[in-house]
Each structure stands twice: as structure tokens, then as C-alpha cells.
N, C-alpha and C positions, 0 to 999 in steps of 0.2 A: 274653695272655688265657688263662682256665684252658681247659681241655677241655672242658670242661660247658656255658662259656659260648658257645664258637665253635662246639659241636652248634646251640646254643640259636637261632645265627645262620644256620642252613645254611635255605634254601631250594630243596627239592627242587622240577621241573621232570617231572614223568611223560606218557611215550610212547608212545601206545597205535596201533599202524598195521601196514602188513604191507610188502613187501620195498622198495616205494619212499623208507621210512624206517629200515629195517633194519639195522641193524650188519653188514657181510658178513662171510663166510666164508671168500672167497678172494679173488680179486683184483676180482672182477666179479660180482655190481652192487653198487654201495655205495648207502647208504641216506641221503639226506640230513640226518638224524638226524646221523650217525653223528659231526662234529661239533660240533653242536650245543652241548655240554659248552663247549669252547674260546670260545665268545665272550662270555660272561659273566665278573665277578668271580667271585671263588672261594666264598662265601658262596654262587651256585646248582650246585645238581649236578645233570644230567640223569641220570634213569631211564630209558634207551631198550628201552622195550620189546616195540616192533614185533618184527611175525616173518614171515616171510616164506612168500606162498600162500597168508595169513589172511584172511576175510572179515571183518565186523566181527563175525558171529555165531559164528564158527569159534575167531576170538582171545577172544570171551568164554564161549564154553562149548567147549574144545577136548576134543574125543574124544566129544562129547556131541549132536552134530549127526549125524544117520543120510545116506542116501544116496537115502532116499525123501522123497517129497513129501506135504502132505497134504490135504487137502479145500481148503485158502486157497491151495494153489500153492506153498508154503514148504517149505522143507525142513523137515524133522522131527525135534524134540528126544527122543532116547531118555534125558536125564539134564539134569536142570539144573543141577548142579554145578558152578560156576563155575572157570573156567581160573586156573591158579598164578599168570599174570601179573596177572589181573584182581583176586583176591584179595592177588595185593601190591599191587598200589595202593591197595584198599580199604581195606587194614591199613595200611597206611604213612601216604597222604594226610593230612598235618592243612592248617589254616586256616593261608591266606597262600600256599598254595603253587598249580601250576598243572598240567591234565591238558589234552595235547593229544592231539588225535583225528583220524584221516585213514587213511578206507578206503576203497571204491570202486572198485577196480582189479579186484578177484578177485570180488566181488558181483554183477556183472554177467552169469558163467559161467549159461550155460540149465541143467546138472548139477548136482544139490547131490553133494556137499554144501554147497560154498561159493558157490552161489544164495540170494543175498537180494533180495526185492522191496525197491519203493521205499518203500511203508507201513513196510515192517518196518526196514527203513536207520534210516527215521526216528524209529520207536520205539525202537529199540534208542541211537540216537546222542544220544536227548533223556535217555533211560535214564542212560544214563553223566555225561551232562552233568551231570544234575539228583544222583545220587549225589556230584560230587566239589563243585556247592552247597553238602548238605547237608553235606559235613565243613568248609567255610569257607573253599573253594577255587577256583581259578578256572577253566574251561571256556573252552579255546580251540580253537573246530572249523575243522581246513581238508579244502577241497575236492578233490579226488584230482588230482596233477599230470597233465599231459597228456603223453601219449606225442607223438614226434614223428609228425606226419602234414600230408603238400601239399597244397595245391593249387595246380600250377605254381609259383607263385615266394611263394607263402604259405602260410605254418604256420598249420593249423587247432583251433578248439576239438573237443573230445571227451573223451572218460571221462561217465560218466551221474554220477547220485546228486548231480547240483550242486545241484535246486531242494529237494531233499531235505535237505542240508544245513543250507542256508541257513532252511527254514521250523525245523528246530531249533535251530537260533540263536534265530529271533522267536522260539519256545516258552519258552526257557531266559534269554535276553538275553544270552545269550553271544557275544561278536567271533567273526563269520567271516573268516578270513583265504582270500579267492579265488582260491586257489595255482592252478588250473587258468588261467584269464586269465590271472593273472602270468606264467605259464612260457611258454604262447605268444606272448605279448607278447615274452617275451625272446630265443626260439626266433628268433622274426621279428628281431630287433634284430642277430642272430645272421648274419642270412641261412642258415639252414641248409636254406631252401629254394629250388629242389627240390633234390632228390635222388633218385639211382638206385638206393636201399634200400640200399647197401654200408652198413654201419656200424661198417667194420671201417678206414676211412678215411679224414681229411680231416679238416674243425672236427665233424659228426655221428660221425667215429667219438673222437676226440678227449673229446665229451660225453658217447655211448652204448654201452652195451655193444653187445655185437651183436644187437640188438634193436631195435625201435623206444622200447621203452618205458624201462629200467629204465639204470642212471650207471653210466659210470665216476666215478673219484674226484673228476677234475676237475667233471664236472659233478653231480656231488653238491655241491659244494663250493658253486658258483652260483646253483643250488636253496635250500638252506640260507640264502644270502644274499637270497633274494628275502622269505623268511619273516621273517628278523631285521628286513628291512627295511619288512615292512608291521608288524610288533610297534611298531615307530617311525613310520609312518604315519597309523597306526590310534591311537595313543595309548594302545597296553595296555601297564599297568602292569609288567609285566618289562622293556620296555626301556630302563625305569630304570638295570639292571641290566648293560646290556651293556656291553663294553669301548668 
């Protein structure tokens, strides 16, 4: 096949999230993203653009979110100027291809700058949604995974921005893929509760960094697979494309 033509064939895959999708840095946290790439033919290529600390408002106007708040409770735009990453996709994005979204971890903070309400979650995620529409692409939002947390001998839901979500879905008709549910479901499948918070040990330290929240490799690895597996669930059309 010439060169021109096998461009002509690629299907990009763009990443838009913050450290629970992340590519790491060092050994610890990995970002469930961060394979992604590997289970599709070669024809998709993922763009992982997640960044880790990002709100969804922070990773789309980075450096441009101030530290105060203003009359709606919001943190405050000193610049709209759209962030390098968000301007590549915007520039990059053609028809056929897919933007996935997933923030919610760091938006919850009471301090902006990386304080976002739930209105604004929503505006901002229908925003993005509706932008990679309009290049002829497809909109696929998940829910923010759950950190691990018990009660007694059961792993609970938590992370906010879920109904948030999900009403920009109905806004956009874009698949919500419910990685929050899915992960605790799995957490529990897991038995990885209780626990005595070490996460430095055991099947929880094995899946967590030492944290409650954020993978090692391993369990980035299983994460990842929970999303291929609702892509297949769900009927959305990339997982046409997986191996």
C-alpha cells in the first residue's frame, strides 16, 4: 500500500483526561490510557492526551484559569485561550474518528483553581462533545473511575460529576461509558475489601499506587480493559476495531 494511502487509513482515537488516564512519568501512577494504543489494529492510533492535576476546565484553558472565584462560584478565566492539547485535537480531529473525555477526579477540589461546579462540568463536557460532532467525529464520555474506598467488606461508589455526565450524553447522544460502576463492581469481584489503607501491599497494593485513588501498571491494565469491554458492550463503533 503507498504511504498516502495507509495515512488515508489511520484512525485517530484522541484523549482528553487528567492523571487517571495519563501516560506516567515514573513508575507510579499509570494512566489507563497509557495502553490503550495496543489493543486495536494498526489503522487506530491513540492521541493520549490526558495530563495529570487537570480539571476538565484547567486541561482546556491551561494557564488561563486564575485562583479566584467569581460572582457564580467558579473559578475565573483570566484568558480564553485555548490549551496546546485542546487545539490539537481541534486541529487534528477529522470525520470518522473518536474524542474520549473523562475528568472528575481534580474538579471536585473547594480551591480553584481546579474547582469546577457541576453546571459548568456539564457545559464545558457538552462543549467539547458537540465541537468533535461538528468535525464528524465521535464523542465518547466516561465517568471518573472510582478510587478505592469500604465499607467493611464492600467497595463503594464515589467521585461526583456522574449525573453530570451522563445529562451530556442525553444533550449530545453521545455513549456514556459508566467506568465509575464498572470499576467498583470490579474492585468488589476483586475482593479488595476491607482493607487497612496499606496500599503498599497485598492484591490493593498490587492494583494501587500508594494511594487510594490513582494504578499501578497492573491495574491500569484492568481499568483499560473494563472500557474496551464496554466499547463492546455498548455497541460503539470502534470496537470494530479491536484486536
Amino acid at each position: 500500500m503507498k504511504p498516502a494511502a495507509a495515512a488515508a487509513a489511520t484512525t485517530n482515537v484522541w484523549m482528553a483526561g487528567d492523571s487517571t488516564m495519563a501516560n506516567p512519568h515514573t513508575g507510579c501512577p499509570v494512566g489507563w490510557a497509557t495502553e490503550f494504543d495496543g489493543q486495536f489494529h494498526s489503522n487506530i492510533v491513540v492521541n493520549n492526551l490526558a495530563v495529570a492535576g487537570r480539571s476538565i476546565q484547567t486541561w482546556l484553558y491551561e494557564g488561563g484559569v486564575t485562583a479566584n472565584k467569581n460572582s457564580a462560584g467558579e473559578c475565573a478565566l483570566n484568558s480564553t485561550t485555548l490549551s496546546v492539547n485542546w487545539q490539537k485535537v481541534l486541529d487534528g480531529m477529522r470525520a470518522g474518528e473518536y474524542l474520549f473525555i473523562q475528568f472528575g477526579i481534580n474538579d471536585g477540589d473547594s480551591a480553584c483553581p481546579k474547582h469546577v461546579g457541576g453546571a459548568r462540568y456539564q457545559q464545558l463536557m457538552t462543549m467539547m462533545a458537540q465541537a468533535a460532532q461538528a468535525r464528524g467525529a465521535f464523542p465518547v464520555l466516561v465517568t471518573p473511575v472510582a478510587a478505592i474506598a469500604c465499607s467493611g467488606s464492600t467497595a463503594t461508589l464515589n467521585r461526583g460529576f456522574y449525573p453530570e455526565t451522563f445529562a451530556a450524553g442525553t444533550a449530545t447522544g453521545a455513549p456514556v461509558i459508566d467506568l465509575r460502576t464498572l470499576s467498583v463492581d470490579y474492585y468488589n469481584s476483586l475482593h479488595l475489601c476491607p482493607n487497612n489503607g496499606d496500599y503498599t501491599a497485598g492484591p490493593v497494593g498490587q492494583f494501587f499506587c500508594n494511594d487510594h485513588t490513582h494504578f499501578e501498571a497492573y491495574g491500569a491494565r484492568r481499568i483499560m480493559r473494563l472500557v474496551t469491554g464496554a466499547l463492546r458492550t455498548q455497541n460503539i463503533p470502534l470496537a470494530g476495531s479491536l484486536l
